[in-house]
C-alpha positions in Angstrom: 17.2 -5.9 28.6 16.1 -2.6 29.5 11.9 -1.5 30.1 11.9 -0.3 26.4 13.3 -3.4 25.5 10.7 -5.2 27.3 7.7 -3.1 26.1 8.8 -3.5 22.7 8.9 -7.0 22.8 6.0 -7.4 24.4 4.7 -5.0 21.6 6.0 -7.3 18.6 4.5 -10.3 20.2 0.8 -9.2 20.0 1.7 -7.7 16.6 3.1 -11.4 15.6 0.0 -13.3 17.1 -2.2 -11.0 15.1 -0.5 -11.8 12.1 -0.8 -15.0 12.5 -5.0 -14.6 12.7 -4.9 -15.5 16.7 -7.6 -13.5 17.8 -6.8 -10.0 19.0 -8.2 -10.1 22.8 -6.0 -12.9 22.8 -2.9 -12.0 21.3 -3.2 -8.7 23.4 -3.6 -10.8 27.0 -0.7 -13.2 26.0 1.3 -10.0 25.0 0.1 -8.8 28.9 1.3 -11.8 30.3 4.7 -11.7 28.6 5.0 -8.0 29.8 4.5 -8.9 33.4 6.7 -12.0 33.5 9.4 -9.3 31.5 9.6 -7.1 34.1 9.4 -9.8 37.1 6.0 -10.3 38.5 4.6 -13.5 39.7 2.1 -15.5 38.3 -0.3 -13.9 41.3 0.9 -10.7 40.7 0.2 -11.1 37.1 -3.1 -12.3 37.8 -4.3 -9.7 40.6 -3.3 -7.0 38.1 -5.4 -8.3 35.3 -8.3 -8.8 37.1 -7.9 -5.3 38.5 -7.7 -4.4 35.1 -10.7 -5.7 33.7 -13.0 -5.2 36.6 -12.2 -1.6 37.4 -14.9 1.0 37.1 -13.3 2.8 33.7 -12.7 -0.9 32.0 -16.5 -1.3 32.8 -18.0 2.2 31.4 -15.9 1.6 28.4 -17.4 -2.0 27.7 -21.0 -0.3 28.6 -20.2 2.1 25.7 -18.9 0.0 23.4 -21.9 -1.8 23.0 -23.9 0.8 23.3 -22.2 2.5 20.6 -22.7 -0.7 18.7 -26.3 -1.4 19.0 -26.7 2.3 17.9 -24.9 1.9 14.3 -26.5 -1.6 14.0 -30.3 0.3 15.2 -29.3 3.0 12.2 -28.2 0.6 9.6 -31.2 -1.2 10.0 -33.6 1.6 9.7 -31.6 2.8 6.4 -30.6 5.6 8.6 -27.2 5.2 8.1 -27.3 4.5 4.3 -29.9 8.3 4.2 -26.5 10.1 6.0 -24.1 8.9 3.7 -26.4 9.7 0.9 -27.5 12.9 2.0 -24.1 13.7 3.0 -22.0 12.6 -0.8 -24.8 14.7 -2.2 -24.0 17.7 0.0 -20.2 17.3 -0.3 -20.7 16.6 -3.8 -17.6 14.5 -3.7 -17.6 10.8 -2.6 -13.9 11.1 -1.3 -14.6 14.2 0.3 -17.7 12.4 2.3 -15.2 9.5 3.1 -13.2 12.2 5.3 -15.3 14.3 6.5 -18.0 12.0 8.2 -15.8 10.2 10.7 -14.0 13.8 11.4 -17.9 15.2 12.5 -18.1 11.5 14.6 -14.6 12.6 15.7 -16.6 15.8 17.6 -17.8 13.0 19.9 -15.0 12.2 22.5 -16.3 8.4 22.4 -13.8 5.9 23.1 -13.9 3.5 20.2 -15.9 6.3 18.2 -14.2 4.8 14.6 -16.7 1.8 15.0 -19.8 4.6 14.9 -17.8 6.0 11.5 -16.7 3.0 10.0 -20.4 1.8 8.1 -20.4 5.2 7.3 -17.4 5.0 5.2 -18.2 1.9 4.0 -21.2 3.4 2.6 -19.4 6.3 1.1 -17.4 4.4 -0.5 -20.1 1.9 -2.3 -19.3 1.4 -5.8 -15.3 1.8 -5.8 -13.3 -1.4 -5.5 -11.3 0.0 -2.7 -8.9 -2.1 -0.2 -10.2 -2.6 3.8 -6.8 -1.2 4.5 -7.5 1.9 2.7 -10.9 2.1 4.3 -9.9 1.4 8.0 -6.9 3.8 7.6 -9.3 6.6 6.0 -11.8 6.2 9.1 -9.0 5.5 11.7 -6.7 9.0 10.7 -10.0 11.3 10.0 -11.9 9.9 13.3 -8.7 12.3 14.9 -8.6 15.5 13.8 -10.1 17.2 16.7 -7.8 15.7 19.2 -5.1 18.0 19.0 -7.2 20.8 20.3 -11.0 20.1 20.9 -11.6 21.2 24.6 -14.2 17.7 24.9 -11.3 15.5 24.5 -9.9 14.8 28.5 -5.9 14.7 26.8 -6.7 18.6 25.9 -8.2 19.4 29.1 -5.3 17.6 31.0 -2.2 18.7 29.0 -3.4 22.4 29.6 -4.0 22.0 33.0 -0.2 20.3 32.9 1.3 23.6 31.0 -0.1 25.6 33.1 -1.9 27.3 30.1 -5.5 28.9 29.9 -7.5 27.1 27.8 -8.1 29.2 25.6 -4.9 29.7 24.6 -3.4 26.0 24.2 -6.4 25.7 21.9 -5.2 28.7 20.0 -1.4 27.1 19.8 -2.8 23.8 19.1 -5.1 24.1 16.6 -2.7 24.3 13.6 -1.7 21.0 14.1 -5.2 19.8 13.7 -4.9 21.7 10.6 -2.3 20.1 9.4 -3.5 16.7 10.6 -6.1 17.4 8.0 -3.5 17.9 4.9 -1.2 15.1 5.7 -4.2 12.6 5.4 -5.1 13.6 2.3 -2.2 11.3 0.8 -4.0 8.3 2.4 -6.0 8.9 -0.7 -3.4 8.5 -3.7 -4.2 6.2 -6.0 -8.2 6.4 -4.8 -10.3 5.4 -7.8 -11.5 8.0 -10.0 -15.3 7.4 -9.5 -14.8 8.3 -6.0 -13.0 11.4 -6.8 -15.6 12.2 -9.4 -17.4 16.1 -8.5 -21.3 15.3 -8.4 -24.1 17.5 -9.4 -25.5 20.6 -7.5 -28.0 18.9 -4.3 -31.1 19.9 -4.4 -32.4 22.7 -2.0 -33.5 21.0 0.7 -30.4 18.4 1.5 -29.1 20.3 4.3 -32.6 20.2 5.9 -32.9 16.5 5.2 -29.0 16.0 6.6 -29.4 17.4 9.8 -31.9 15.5 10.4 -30.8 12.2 9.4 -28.3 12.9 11.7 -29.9 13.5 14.6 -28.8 10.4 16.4 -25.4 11.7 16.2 -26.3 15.8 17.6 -28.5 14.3 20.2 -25.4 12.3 21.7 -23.1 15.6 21.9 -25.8 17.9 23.5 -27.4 15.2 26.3 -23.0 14.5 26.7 -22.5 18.1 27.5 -25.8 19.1 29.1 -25.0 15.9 31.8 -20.8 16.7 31.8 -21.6 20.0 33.0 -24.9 19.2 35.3 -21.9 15.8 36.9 -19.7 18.7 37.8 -22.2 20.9 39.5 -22.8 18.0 41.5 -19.6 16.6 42.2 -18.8 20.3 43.2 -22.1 20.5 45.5 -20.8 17.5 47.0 -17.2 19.3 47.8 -15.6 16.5 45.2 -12.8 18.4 43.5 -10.4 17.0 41.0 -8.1 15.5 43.3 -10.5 14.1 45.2 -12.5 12.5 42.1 -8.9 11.0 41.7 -8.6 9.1 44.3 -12.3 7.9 43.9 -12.2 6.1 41.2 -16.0 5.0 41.1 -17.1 8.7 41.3 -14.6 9.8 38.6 -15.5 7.2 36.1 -19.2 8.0 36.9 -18.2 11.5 36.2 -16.4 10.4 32.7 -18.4 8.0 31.5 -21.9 8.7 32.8 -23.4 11.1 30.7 -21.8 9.7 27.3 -23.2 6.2 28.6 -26.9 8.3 29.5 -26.4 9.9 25.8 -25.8 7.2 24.2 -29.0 5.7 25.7 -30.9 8.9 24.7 -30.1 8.6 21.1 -30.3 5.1 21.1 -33.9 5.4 22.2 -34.4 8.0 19.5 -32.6 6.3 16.4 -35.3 3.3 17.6 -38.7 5.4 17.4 -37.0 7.5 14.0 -36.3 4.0 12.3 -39.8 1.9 13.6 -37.9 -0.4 15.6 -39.6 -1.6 18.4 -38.5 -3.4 21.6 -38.6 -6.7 20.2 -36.2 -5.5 17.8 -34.1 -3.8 19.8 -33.8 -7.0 21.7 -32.5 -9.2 18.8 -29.8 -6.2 18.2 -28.5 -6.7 22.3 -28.8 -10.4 21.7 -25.9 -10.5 18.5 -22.8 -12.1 19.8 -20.6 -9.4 17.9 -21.7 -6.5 20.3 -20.4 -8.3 23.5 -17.0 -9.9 21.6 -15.8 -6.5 21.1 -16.8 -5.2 24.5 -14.4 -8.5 25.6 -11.5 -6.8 23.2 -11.8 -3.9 25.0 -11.5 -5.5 28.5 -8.3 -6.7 27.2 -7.1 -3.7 26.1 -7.6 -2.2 29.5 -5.9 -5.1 30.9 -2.6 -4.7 29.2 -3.1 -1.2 30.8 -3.1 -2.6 34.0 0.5 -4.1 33.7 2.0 -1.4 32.7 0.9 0.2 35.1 1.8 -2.4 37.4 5.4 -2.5 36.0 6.0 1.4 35.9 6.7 0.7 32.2 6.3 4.5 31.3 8.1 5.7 33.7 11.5 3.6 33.8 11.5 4.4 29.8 11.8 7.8 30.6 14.6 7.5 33.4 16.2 5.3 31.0 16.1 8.1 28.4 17.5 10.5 31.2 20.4 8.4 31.9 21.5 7.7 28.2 22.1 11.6 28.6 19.9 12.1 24.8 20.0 15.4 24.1 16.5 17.7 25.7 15.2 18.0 22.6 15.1 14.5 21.5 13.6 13.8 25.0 10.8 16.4 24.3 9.9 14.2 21.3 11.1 10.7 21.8 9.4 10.5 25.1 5.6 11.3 24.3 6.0 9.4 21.4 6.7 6.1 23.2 4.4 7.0 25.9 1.8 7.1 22.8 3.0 4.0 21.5 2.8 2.4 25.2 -0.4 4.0 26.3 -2.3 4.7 22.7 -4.0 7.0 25.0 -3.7 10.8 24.6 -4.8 11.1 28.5 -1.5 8.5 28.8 1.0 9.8 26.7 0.1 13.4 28.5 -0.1 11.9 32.0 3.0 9.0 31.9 5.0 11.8 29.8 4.4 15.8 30.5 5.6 15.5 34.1 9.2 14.7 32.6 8.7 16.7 29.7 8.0 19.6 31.9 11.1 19.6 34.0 13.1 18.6 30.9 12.0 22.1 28.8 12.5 24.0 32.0 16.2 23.1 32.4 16.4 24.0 29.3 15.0 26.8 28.9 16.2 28.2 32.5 12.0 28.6 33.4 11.5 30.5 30.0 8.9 30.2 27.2 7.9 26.9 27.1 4.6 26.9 25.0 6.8 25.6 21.4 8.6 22.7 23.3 5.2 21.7 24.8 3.2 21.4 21.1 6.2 19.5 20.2 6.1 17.0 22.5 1.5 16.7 22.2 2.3 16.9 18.6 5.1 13.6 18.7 2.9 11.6 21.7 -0.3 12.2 19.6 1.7 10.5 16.7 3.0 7.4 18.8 -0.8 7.3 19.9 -1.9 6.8 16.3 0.7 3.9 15.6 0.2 2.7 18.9 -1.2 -1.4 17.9 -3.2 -0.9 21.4 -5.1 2.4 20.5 -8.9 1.2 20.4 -9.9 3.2 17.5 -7.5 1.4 15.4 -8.3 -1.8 16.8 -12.2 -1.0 16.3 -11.6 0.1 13.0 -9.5 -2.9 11.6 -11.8 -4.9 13.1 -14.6 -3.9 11.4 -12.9 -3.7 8.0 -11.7 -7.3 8.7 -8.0 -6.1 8.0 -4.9 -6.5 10.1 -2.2 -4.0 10.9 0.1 -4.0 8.3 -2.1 -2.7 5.3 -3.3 0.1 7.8 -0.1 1.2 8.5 1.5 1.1 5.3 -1.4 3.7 4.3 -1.3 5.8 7.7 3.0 6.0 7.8 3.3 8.2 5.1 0.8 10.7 6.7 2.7 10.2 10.0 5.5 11.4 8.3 3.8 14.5 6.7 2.5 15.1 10.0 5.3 15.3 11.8 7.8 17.2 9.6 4.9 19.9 9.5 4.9 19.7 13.3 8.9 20.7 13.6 8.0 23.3 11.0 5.4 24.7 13.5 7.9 24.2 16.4 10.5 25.9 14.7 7.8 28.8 13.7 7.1 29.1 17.6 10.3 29.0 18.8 10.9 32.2 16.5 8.6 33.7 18.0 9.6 33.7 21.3 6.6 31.6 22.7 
């Protein structure tokens, strides 16, 4: 069998366990385990690389964060905070549907990994009084969580696929940000069949809602501006220091100090604030750290990152791509097919731009004979950014179902349709570009 072959498998056998309600940090570590012993590892090899998975710096700063993320939403649900947003916000928006989308999409503007837990209470709450399906709910959070990704300079995928192309800033935000565009449209058929009550215009909000809105959510503004104020004040350090990017690279405690520092210092900093704004008081903040729920998903996160860790440990990514060269597929389908599976592999946009763009690169440059290469290059974000959203291992999906207590399959049945919006939009844009000469 060949390392797609393998990958696959190992894919539909975590997919299977879930299905059949084993739980999902196990499923995923069984589904680990079959992936090493597929490609050939030993049982120590197996075992070095897990533990290397779930101890390194980045697998720690992402538990850290997911329970501080957590203890947050559970700090503002039990203040009423939470309930005041989603209130504030329906009456604002006017439309309880409307609210449903667009209050994950502002807790998308925080590049939190796991962020769809933060949104998911809040659509739960916007969606009190309508008799709708988990799957509906999780899929509505999950797709909406994601608009920004495609081209919102906080998110490390942007950052890293422009510094792959080769393109200012600037202007791969520019090219990309139609597809966030159109990210937005294709959702919208997540919600046929949505009750009517939720569809239902409200009446005019009083004056002072916006007032009232921004500061209900505080908690959330707080967490973006201490993020950015310590991102930039890490890299003024790290450049005092002489640390550059490469070398930040190959120190992997500095660089996840870098990453997840200030998110982990903001997330303190709001967490701090959300307590005195609600009344809650150490003791109370010390029966929210002490629920078992807050450190099972940190544990579900650890496995994630393990199943990381053997592919990475196998070279899974980057035999599927020689094995795509070698089959001779057409560039094009490369472009595409290749992101797309690193997505699926990865469900990281930093992985499906770092296993994939090398190969993409040289790919679009034989083909083009070192000409424009900005249409190929959307193509292939646009295709790996899909294969990241149907990827079973991407956190926010896992986060989200979670919450919802659903499993994959209703999800996807709601989120598949959009995929496919999304993506024939996409070759439209492509096409569009490719006109143009770009």
């Amino acid at each position: 069998m060949t390392a797609m072959g393998y990958t696959l498998a190992a894919f539909g056998l975590i997919l299977l366990l879930s299905r059949l309600k084993v739980p999902l940090s196990v499923a995923i570590l069984t589904g680990a385990a079959a992936l090493g012993v597929l490609f050939g590892l030993g049982a120590g090899q197996i075992g070095s690389a897990a533990l290397a998975g779930a101890t390194r710096p980045n697998s720690i700063g992402l538990a850290v964060i997911t329970i501080l993320l957590l203890a947050l939403s559970q700090s503002m649900r039990a203040g009423g905070q939470l309930e005041q947003i989603v209130s504030l916000a329906r009456a604002f928006l006017r439309r309880p549907a409307v609210a449903m989308a667009a209050l994950p999409a502002l807790i998308g503007l925080l590049p939190m990994p796991g962020g769809a837990l933060f949104s998911a209470p809040m659509v739960e709450a916007a969606a009190a009084g309508g008799d709708e399906s988990s799957g509906r709910l999780s899929a509505i959070n999950y797709w909406y969580r994601h608009i920004w990704e495609y081209w919102w300079p906080l998110y490390p995928g942007v950052i890293l696929a422009a510094e792959w192309t080769a393109r200012p800033l600037e202007v791969f935000i520019a090219q990309q940000l139609p597809l966030g565009l159109f990210m937005v449209a294709s959702g919208v058929v997540i919600f046929r069949g949505l009750q009517q009550d939720l569809r239902a215009t409200g009446a005019p909000a009083p004056e002072d809602t916006k007032r009232r809105l921004l500061r209900s959510t505080s908690s959330i503004w707080i967490i973006l501006i201490v993020w950015a104020v310590g991102t930039v004040v890490a890299r003024l350090v790290f450049a005092h220091m002489g640390f550059g990017a490469e070398q930040l690279k190959a120190r992997e405690n500095l660089s996840a100090l870098g990453k997840y520092g200030p998110l982990t210092v903001a997330l303190v900093a709001s967490l701090v604030w959300t307590a005195r704004l609600n009344g809650i008081g150490p003791g109370g903040l010390a029966k929210i750290f002490a629920g078992r729920s807050l450190y099972d998903l940190a544990v579900l996160v650890l496995s994630v990152m393990v199943f990381g860790q053997l592919l990475e440990a196998t070279n899974a990514g980057w035999r599927i791509g020689g094995e795509l060269q070698a089959l001779e597929i057409a560039p094009i389908l490369v472009v595409g097919a290749l992101p797309f599976i690193a997505g699926m592999v990865t469900g990281l946009a930093v992985g499906f731009v770092g296993v994939s763009f090398p190969i993409v690169l040289e790919v679009v440059r034989a083909m083009s004979g070192g000409g424009a290469t900005s249409a190929y290059m959307v193509l292939a974000y646009a295709c790996g950014f899909l294969g990241m959203m149907l990827s079973p291992l991407h956190l926010c999906h896992i986060v989200s179902n979670r919450y919802f207590n659903t499993t994959f399959g209703p999800v996807y049945r709601r989120i598949i349709p959009a995929v496919a919006i999304m993506f024939v939009l996409a070759v439209g844009y492509f096409e569009l570009l490719r006109l143009l000469g770009l």
